[in-house]
C-alpha positions in Angstrom: 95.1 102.7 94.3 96.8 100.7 96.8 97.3 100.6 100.8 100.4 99.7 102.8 100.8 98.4 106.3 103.6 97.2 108.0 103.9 94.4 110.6 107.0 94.3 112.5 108.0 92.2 115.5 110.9 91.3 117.7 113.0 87.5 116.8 115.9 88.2 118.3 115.5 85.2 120.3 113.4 82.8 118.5 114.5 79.6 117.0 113.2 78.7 113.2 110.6 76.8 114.3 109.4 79.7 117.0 109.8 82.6 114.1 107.9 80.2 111.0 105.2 80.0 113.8 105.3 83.7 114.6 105.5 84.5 110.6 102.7 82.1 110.0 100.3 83.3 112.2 101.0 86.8 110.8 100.4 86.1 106.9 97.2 83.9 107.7 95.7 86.9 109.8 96.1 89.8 107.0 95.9 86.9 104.6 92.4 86.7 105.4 91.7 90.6 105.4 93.2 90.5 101.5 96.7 92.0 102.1 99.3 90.6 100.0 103.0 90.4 101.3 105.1 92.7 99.1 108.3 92.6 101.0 110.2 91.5 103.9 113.3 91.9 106.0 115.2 91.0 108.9 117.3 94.0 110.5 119.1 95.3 112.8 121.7 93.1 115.5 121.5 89.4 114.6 118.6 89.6 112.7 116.6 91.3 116.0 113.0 92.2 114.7 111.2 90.9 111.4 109.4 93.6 109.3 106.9 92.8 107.0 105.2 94.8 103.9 101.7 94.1 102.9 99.3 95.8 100.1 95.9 95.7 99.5 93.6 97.2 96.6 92.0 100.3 98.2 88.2 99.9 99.3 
């Protein structure tokens, strides 16, 4: 059995560098608690707020 979690967070403003930073920080941190990143996606106006899919084998 698996678990989900999303992660979503706004980047309508950021620049690459800002939004790499901002994505980094997010995979290291569930990275760490054994979630694997399953899927992505930028959406809504002008790519506005990142949304990331993780997974993780059910404890």
């Amino acid at each position: 059995m698996w678990e989900y979690t999303t992660v979503t967070f706004n980047s309508l403003f950021d620049a690459e560098k800002t939004l790499k930073r901002k994505s980094d920080r997010v995979f290291e941190q569930y990275g760490k608690d054994g979630w694997e990143l399953v899927n992505f996606q930028c959406v809504g106006a002008f790519g506005s707020m990142m949304v990331f899919v993780f997974k993780r084998e059910k404890k």
